[in-house]
Structure formats: C-alpha cells, structure tokens
Phi, psi and omega in degrees: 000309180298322156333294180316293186317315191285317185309317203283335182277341193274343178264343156289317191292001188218023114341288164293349178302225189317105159295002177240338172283293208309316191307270212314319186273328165307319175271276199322310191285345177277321197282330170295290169327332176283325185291330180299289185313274173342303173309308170287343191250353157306299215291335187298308210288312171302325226257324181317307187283349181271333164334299176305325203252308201279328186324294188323305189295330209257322174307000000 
C-alpha cells in the first residue's frame, strides 16, 4: 500500500515541472501504481478464493 500511495504521489508532484521529462516520468510513476494496484488486487482476489476453498474443505 505505502508503494502505491509513494508512486502516485511522486507522479502528481511532477506533473506540472518540465512538460516533457517531468509529464512523462510523472505519467509513468502514475501508470506503475495502477499496474502495482492491478497486481494486488488480482493476487487478494487469488489468496481470498483459496481462503475460501480450505474453509470449505475443513467443514
């Protein structure tokens, strides 16, 4: 979470420099959190149905 939380903000803060390094490295630092974000919220959704599957199984 603190990952996420550090891209997005280091990729808002560099937004408004240099429009063409800061915009560009800024929409990158952006685009990695969402992909950071995407990653995580696939693997919660796996570790959730195996959660779900040993319940089952123990019942």
């Amino acid at each position: 979470m603190r990952i996420r939380l550090a891209l997005v903000g280091f990729g808002l803060t560099l937004l408004p420099f240099h429009p063409e390094r800061g915009g560009r490295l800024g929409y990158s630092a952006l685009a990695v959190a969402g992909v950071v974000l995407a990653v995580g919220l696939l693997r919660f959704r796996a570790h959730r149905c195996q959660l779900a599957s040993c319940q089952v199984a123990t019942e």
